[in-house]
FIMARMAR-91207 format. One record per residue (C-alpha): x, y, z. Coordinates in steps of 0.1 Angstrom, whole numbers, plus 2048, in hexadecimal, padded with zeros to 3 digits. Example, Ala and Ser with C-alpha at 12.3 -4.5 7.8 and 13.67 -1.06 7.14 Angstrom:
PT, 87B, 7D3, 84E
PT, 889, 7F5, 847
REM end
This chain:
PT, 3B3, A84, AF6
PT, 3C3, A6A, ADC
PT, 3DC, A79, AC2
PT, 3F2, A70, AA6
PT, 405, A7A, A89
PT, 3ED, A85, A70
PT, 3EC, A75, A4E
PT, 3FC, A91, A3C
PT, 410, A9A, A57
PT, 435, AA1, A52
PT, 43D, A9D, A75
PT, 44B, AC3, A75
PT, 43D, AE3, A84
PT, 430, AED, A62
PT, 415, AD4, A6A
PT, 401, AEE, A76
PT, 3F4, B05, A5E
PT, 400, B2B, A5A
PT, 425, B20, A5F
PT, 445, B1A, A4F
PT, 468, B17, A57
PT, 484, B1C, A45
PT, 4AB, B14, A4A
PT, 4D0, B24, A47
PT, 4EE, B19, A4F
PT, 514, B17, A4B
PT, 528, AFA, A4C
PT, 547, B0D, A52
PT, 53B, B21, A75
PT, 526, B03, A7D
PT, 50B, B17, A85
PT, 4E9, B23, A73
PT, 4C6, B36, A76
PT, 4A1, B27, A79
PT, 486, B3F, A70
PT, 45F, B36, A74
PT, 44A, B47, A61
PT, 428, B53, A69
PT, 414, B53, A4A
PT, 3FC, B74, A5A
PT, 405, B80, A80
PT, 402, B64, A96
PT, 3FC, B62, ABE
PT, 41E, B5F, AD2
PT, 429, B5B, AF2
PT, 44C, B4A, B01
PT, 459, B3C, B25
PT, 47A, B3C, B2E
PT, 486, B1F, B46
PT, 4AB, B20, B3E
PT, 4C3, B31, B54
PT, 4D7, B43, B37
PT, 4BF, B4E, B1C
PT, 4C7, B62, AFE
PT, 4AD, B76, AEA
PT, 49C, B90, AD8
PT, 47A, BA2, ADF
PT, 46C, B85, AF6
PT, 45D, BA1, B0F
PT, 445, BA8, AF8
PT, 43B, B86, AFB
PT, 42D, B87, B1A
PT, 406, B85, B1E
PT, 405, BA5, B2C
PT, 414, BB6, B12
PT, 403, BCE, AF8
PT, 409, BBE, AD5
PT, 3FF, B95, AD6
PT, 409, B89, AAF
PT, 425, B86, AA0
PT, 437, B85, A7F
PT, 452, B67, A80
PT, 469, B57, A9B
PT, 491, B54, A99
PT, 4A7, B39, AA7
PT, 4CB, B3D, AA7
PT, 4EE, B31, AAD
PT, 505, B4A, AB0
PT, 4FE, B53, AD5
PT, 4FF, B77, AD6
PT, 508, B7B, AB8
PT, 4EB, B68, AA7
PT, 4D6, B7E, AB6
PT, 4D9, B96, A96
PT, 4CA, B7B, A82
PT, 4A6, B87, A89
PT, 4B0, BA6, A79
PT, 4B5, B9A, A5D
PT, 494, B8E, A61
PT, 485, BAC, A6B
PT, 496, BC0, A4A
PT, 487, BA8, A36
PT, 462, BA6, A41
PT, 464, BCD, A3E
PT, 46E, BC9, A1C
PT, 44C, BB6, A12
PT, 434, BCE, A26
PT, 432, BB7, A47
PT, 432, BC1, A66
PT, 41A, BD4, A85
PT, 411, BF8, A79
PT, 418, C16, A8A
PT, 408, C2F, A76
PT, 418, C31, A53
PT, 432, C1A, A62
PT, 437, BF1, A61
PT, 44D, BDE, A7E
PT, 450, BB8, A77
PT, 44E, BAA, A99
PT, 468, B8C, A9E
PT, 473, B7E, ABD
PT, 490, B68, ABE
PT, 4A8, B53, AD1
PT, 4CB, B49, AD2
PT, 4E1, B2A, ADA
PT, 507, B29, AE0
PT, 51C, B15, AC7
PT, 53A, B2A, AC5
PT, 54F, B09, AD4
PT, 543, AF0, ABF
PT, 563, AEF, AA1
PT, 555, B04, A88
PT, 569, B26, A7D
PT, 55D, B44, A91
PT, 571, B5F, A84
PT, 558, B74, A71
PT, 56B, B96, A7C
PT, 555, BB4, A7F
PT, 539, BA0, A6C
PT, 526, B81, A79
PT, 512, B73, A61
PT, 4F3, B70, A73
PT, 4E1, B8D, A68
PT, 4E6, B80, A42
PT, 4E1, B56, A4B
PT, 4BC, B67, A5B
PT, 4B1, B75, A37
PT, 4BC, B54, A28
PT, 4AB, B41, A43
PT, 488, B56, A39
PT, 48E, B53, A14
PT, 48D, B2B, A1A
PT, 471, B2D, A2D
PT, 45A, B0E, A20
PT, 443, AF5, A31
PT, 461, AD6, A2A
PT, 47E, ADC, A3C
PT, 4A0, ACB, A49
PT, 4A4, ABB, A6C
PT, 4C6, AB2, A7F
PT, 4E5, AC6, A77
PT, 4CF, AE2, A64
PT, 4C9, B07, A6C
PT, 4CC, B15, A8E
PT, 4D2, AF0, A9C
PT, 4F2, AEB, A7C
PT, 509, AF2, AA1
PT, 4F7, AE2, AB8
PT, 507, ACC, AD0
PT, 4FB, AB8, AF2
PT, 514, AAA, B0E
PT, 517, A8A, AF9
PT, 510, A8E, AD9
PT, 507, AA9, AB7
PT, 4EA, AB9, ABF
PT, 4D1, AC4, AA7
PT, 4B0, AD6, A99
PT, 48F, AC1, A9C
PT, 46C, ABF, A9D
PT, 448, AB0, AA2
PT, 426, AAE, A9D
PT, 406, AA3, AA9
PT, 3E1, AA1, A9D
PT, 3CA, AA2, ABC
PT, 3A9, A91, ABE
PT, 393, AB2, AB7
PT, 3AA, AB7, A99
PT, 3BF, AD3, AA8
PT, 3E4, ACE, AA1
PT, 400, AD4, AB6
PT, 427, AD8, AAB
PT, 449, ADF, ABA
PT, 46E, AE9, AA9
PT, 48E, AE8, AC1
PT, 4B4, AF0, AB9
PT, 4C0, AD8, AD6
PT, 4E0, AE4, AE3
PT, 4E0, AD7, B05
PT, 4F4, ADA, B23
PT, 4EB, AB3, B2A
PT, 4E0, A97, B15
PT, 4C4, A88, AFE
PT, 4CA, A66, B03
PT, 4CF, A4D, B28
PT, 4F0, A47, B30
PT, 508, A3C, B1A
PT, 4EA, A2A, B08
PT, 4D9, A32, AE0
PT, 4B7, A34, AF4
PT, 4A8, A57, AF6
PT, 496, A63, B16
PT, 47A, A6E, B00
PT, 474, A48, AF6
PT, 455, A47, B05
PT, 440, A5D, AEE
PT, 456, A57, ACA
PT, 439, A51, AB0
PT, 444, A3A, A91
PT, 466, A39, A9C
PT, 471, A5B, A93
PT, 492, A58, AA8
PT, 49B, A33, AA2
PT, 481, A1E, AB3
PT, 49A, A12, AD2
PT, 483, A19, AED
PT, 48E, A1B, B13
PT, 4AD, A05, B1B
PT, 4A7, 9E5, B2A
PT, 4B4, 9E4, B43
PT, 4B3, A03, B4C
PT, 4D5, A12, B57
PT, 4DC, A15, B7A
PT, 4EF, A31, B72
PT, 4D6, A43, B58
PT, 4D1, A60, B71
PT, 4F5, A69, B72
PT, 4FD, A89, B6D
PT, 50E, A8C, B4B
PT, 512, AB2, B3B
PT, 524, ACB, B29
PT, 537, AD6, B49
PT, 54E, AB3, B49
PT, 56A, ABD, B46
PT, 56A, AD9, B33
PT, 552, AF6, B3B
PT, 53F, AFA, B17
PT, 51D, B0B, B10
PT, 4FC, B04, B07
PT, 4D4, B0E, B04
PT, 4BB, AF9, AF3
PT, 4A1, B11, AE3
PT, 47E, B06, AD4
PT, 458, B0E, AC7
PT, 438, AFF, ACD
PT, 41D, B06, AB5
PT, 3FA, AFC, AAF
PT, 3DB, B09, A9A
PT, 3C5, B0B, ABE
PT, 3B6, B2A, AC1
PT, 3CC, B3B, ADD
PT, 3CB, B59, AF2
PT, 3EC, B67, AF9
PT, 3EB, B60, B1E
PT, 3DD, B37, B0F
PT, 402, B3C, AF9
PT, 416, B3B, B15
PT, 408, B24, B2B
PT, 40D, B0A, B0A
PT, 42E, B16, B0B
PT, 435, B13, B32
PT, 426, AED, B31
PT, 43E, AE3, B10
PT, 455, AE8, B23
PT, 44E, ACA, B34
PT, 45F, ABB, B16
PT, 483, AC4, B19
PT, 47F, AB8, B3D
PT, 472, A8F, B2E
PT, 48C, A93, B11
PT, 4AD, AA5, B21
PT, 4C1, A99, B3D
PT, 4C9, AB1, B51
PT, 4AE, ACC, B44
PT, 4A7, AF8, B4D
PT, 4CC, AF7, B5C
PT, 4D8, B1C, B67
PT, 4F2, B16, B45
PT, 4D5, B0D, B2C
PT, 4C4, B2B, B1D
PT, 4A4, B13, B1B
PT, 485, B24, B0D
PT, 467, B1D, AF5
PT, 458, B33, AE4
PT, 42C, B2C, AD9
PT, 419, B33, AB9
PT, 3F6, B2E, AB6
PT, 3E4, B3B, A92
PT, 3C3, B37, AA3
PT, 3B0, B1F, A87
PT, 3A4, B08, A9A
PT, 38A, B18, ABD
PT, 38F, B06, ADE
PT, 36E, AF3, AE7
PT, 376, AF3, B10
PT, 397, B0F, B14
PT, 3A2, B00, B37
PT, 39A, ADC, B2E
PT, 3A8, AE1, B09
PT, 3C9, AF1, B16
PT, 3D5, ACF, B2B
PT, 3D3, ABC, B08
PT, 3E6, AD7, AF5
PT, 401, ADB, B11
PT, 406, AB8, B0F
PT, 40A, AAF, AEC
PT, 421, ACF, AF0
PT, 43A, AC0, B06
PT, 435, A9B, AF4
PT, 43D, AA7, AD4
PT, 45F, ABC, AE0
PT, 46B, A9F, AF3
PT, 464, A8E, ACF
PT, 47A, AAC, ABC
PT, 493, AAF, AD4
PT, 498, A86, ACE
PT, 495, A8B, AA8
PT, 4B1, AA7, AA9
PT, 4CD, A96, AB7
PT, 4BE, A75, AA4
PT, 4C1, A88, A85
PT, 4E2, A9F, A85
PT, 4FB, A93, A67
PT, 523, A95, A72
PT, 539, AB1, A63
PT, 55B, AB8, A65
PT, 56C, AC5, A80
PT, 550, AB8, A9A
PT, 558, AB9, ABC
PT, 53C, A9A, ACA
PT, 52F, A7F, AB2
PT, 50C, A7A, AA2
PT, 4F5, A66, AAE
PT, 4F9, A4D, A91
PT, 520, A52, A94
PT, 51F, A42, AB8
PT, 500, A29, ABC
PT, 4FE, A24, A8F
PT, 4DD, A22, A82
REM end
């Protein structure tokens, strides 16, 4: 099934219709919040593949489970402490009425998910009070369908073995007019690019060179496969946490396969990927505009444009993140220029 970038595409996860995303940040923590917004309740599902996850309401996720839409999605730095951010969220989206009834009652369903960036240079004494709860309402309020990539929201504290990680993201326009979408905080325990190269592992499926245009090296490092991480020297932490969306009409159980084979995409853009230190996990949206001609034969297109367009957002993260002071790895641009 061809694709490409649609000609109103923004190359973001707003692409597909019934979402927005919106940003906070501080650049004195180095760390932030990503909130997606669903614009009505919107099929979810999630699959964890990391080895040290961090997160909020994800059972509820599972296709098994009673309640299949939900109301946004949180990513967070912060590790545990970003995990407060979705209530922020949640307070909010009570506020305006949102949220599944129980009776006379509203709860705004909101997963989320957490990275650690507590060892990346930025100032984490927040005493008694970590900001996350408050960067998550902010995050909401700037919810729009345009929105900052690289050192922005929960990817501001990003970091990867060799250089400042970052937020990203993708899109797609199928064949049959169905879009598909992905948004990643890349914090990763390894590395986006081969070796001590500017070339990306997720080279082979960059579309208008949205990460620089460099290709696979040539030759191709002897070396590439070596393992280079966060644990060399000096033991530090990780996760790399992420959505795929698309306007496919979805079952729940549909949700998380799409999710399961995205993955697929932090394996082709991260070297190593799913380590038992990454907290790896994707989270799926579908808001079920667009019906599914052939399920089963529909479902090996979606799943993978999926993982094509996060190995494409993972690559456009790090490609993207801006240097700040007190840094503890170099940008992109810092090391390899433009």
């Amino acid at each position: 099934m061809i694709a490409s970038l649609a000609d109103d595409s923004r190359n973001l996860l707003t692409d597909v219709p019934g979402l927005s995303v919106g940003n906070a940040d501080d650049d004195a923590i180095k760390s932030g919040v990503t909130v997606v917004l669903c614009e009505e309740p919107t099929v979810a599902s999630v699959h964890v593949m990391g080895g040290a996850p961090g997160t909020r309401e994800t059972d509820l996720l599972a296709p098994e489970q009673t309640v299949d839409r939900i109301d946004a999605l949180v990513l967070a730095g912060g590790s545990a402490f970003g995990l407060d951010a979705a209530s922020g969220v949640v307070a909010a989206l009570a506020a305006e009425g949102r949220g599944f009834p129980v009776g006379p009652a509203r709860v705004p369903l909101v997963p989320g998910a957490i990275l650690f960036d507590l060892l990346n240079g930025g100032d984490k004494n927040w005493g008694d009070d970590p900001p996350y709860r408050h960067l998550g309402r902010v995050a909401l309020a700037n919810a729009t369908r345009d929105f900052v990539l690289g050192t922005a929201g929960a990817g501001a504290g990003a970091t990867t073995a060799n250089l400042k990680g970052g937020l990203g993201s993708a899109s797609i326009k199928l064949a049959n007019g169905i879009t598909v979408a992905a948004l990643v905080a890349v914090n990763a325990l390894g590395q986006a690019t081969i070796a001590d190269t500017p070339n990306f592992w997720a080279a082979p499926f960059e579309t208008d060179s949205e990460f620089g245009g460099h290709g696979l090296p040539v030759p191709f490092p002897a070396d590439a496969t070596k393992l280079r991480h966060k644990l060399q020297p000096t033991p530090q932490q990780n996760t790399t946490i992420g959505v795929v969306a698309t306007d496919a009409a979805l079952t729940k159980a549909e949700a998380k396969r799409l999710a399961v084979m995205t993955h697929d995409g932090f394996a082709r853009a991260l070297w190593p990927a799913h380590t038992p230190f990454d907290g790896d996990l994707i989270f799926s949206l579908s808001t079920g505009r667009v019906g599914l001609e052939d399920a089963a034969y529909d479902m090996v297109a979606l799943g993978s444009a999926g993982a094509a367009c996060m190995a494409r957002a993972i690559a456009r993260g790090v490609y993207e993140a801006s240097p700040a002071a007190g840094d503890t790895v170099p940008t992109w641009r810092q090391r390899f220029g433009s």
